[in-house]
C-alpha positions as CSV (number, residue, x, y, z in Angstrom):
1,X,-3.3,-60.3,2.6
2,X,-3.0,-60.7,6.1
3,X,-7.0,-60.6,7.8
4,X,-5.7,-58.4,10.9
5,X,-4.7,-56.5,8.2
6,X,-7.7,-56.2,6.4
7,X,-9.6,-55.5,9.4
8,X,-7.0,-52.8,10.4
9,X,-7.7,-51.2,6.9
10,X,-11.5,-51.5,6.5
11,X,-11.7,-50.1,9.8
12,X,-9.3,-47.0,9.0
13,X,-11.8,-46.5,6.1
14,X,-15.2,-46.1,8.3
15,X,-13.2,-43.1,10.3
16,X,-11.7,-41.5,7.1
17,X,-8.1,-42.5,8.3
18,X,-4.5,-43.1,6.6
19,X,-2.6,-45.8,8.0
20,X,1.1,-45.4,8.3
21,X,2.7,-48.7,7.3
22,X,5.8,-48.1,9.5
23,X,2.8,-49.4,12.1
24,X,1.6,-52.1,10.2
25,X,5.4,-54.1,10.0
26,X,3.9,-57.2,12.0
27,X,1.5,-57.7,9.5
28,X,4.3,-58.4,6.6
29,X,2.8,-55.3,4.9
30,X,6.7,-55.4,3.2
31,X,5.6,-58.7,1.3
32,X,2.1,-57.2,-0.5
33,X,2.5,-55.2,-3.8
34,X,1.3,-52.0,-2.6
35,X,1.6,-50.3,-6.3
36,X,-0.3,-53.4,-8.0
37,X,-3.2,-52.6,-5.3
38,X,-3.3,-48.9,-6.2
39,X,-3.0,-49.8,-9.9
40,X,-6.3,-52.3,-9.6
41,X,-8.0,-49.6,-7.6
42,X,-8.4,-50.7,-4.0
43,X,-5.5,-49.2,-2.4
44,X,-4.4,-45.0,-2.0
45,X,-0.5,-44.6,-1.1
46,X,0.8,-41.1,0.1
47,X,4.6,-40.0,1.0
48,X,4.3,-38.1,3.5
49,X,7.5,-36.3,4.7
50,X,7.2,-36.6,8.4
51,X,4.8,-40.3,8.5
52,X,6.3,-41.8,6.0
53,X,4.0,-44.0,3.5
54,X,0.6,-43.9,4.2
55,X,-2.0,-46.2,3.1
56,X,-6.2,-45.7,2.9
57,X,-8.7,-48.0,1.1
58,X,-10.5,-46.7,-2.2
59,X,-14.3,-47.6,-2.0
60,X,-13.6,-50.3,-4.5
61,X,-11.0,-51.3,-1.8
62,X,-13.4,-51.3,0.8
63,X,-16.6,-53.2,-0.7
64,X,-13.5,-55.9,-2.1
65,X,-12.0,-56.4,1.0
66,X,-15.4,-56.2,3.2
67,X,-17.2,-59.6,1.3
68,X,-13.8,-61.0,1.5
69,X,-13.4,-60.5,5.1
70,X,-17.3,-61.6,5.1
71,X,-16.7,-64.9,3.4
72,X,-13.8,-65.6,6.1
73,X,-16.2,-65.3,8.9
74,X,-19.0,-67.6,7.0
């Protein structure tokens, strides 16, 4: 997954946000398997009639992706 994502998501997760992925477009969100993250537990998707697919972090999303994005910067 892209890292700009990452941050973009673990960010969203300290201020208790979604994230529309119509924003996130630049980031190839299209080429991740949103349902095989949900399935393993790190990633919330919501249809929402107006914003279209939102995604959030699960707390097993967040501590996953936070040592990975910690390992990057080491």
């Amino acid at each position: 997954m892209n890292h700009s994502l990452i941050r973009i998501l673990i960010s969203a997760k300290k201020m208790k946000k979604w994230v529309p992925i119509k924003h996130l477009t630049k980031y190839y969100v299209h080429e991740i398997n949103l349902m095989q993250l949900e399935d393993d537990g790190l990633l919330l998707i919501y249809r929402h009639s107006s914003d279209g697919i939102l995604i959030k972090l699960t707390m097993k999303g967040y501590h996953f992706f936070s040592r990975q994005q910690e390992n990057i910067n080491n």
